[in-house]
N, C-alpha and C positions, 0 to 999 in steps of 0.2 A: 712226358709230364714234368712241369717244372712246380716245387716245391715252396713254399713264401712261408720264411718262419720270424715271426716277433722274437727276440732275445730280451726278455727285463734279467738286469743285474739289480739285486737282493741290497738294494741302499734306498737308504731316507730320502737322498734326491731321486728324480726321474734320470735312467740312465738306460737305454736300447736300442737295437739295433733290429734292422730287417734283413736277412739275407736271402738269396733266393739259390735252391741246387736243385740239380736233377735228379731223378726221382731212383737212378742209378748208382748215384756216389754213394760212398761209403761213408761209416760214419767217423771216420777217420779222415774223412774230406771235411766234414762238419764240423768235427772240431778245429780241424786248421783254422778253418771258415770265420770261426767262432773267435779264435786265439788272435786272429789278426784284426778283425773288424772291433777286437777292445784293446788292441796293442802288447797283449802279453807274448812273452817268448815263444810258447808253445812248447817247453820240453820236462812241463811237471804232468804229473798222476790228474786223472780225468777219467771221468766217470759220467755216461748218461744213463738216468732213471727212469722207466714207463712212471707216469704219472696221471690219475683219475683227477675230476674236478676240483677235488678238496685238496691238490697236492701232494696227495698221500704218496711217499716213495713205494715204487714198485721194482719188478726185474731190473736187472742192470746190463750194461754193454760199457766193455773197460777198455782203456785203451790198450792195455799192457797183460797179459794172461796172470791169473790169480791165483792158478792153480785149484781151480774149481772146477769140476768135468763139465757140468750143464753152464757154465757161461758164455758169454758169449763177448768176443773183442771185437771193437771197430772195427780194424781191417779188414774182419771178414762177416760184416751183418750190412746189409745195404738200406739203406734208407725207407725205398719200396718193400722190404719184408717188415718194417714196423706201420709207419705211414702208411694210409690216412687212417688205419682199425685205430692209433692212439695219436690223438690230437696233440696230447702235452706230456712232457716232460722234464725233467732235472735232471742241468748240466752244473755238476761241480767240479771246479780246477784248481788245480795247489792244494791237496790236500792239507800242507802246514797253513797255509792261510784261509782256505775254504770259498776263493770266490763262488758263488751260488747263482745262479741263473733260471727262471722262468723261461721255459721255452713250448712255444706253441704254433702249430702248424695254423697259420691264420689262411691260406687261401694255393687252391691249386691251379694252375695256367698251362700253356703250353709255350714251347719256346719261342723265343724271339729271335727274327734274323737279326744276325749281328754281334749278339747276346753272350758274352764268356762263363762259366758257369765255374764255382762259385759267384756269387753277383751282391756287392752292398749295396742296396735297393737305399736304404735311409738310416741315418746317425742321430739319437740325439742326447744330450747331456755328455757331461765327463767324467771319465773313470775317475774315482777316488787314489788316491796317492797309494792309500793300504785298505785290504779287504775289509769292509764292516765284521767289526765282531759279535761273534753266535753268541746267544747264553740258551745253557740247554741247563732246563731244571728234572729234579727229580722225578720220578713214577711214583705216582701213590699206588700201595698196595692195592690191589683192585679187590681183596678175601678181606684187607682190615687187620691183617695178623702183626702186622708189622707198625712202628708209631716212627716216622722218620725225624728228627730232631732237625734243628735249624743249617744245618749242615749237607742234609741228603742221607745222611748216615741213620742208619735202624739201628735198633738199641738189640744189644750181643746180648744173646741169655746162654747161661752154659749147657750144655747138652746133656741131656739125662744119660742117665747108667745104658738105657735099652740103644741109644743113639749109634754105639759103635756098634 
């Protein structure tokens, strides 16, 4: 079974990639896959996320061991134990810069004579110069206990006597 995945990178312009792997590789093939088909070097911090309809980050698979018992690294989770139960994902790389990537299993095939596997199916737009920048704003207290000022910052009250 061969795999067909859309790539959107997380920019104002239109900017993606189709790649197509077996249903075999590892996800440490995908990220290669991945790293070359938008021209990065491929030897920063990379991170894929299970991800439901709304994008919500979910589980991860790292490239690199976290020192986490229950996780789980590229090199050893294959493609076929996530796909097709989870259609989409988040692929983020460089963690200093944060490229951010939509990634979604659009369509499954079988192979084709001839066919080399990783495979860039189609290119379109161009990678920006430097990753679009995140802005990540505060959490409002979801209880109300808390009043966060224009900063993100909640107002310090000093702790009563019973606190220690």
């Amino acid at each position: 079974m061969i795999y067909h995945f859309r790539l959107i990178l997380d920019t104002k312009e239109d900017v993606f990639r189709d790649i197509a792997l077996e249903e075999n590789a590892t996800f440490e093939d995908f990220h290669n896959a991945i790293t070359q088909a938008f021209g990065f070097g491929g030897s920063e911090m990379a991170v894929f996320y299970e991800s439901d309809d709304e994008w919500q980050q979910g589980d991860s698979i790292s490239l690199f061991d976290m020192g986490e018992d229950d996780a789980r690294r590229m090199s050893d989770t294959l493609l076929q134990d996530v796909f097709p139960e989870v259609s989409k994902m988040l692929y983020v790389y460089d963690f200093l810069n944060l490229w951010t990537f939509f990634v979604e299993l659009i369509e499954t095939d079988e192979p084709k004579p001839g066919n080399s596997y990783p495979l860039l199916l189609f290119s379109h737009g161009e990678v920006p110069e430097e990753a679009p920048e995140k802005t990540f704003e505060a959490e409002k207290d979801p209880w109300g206990e808390n009043d966060f000022d224009e900063n993100g910052l909640d107002d310090f009250e000093e702790p009563s006597d019973d606190w220690y």
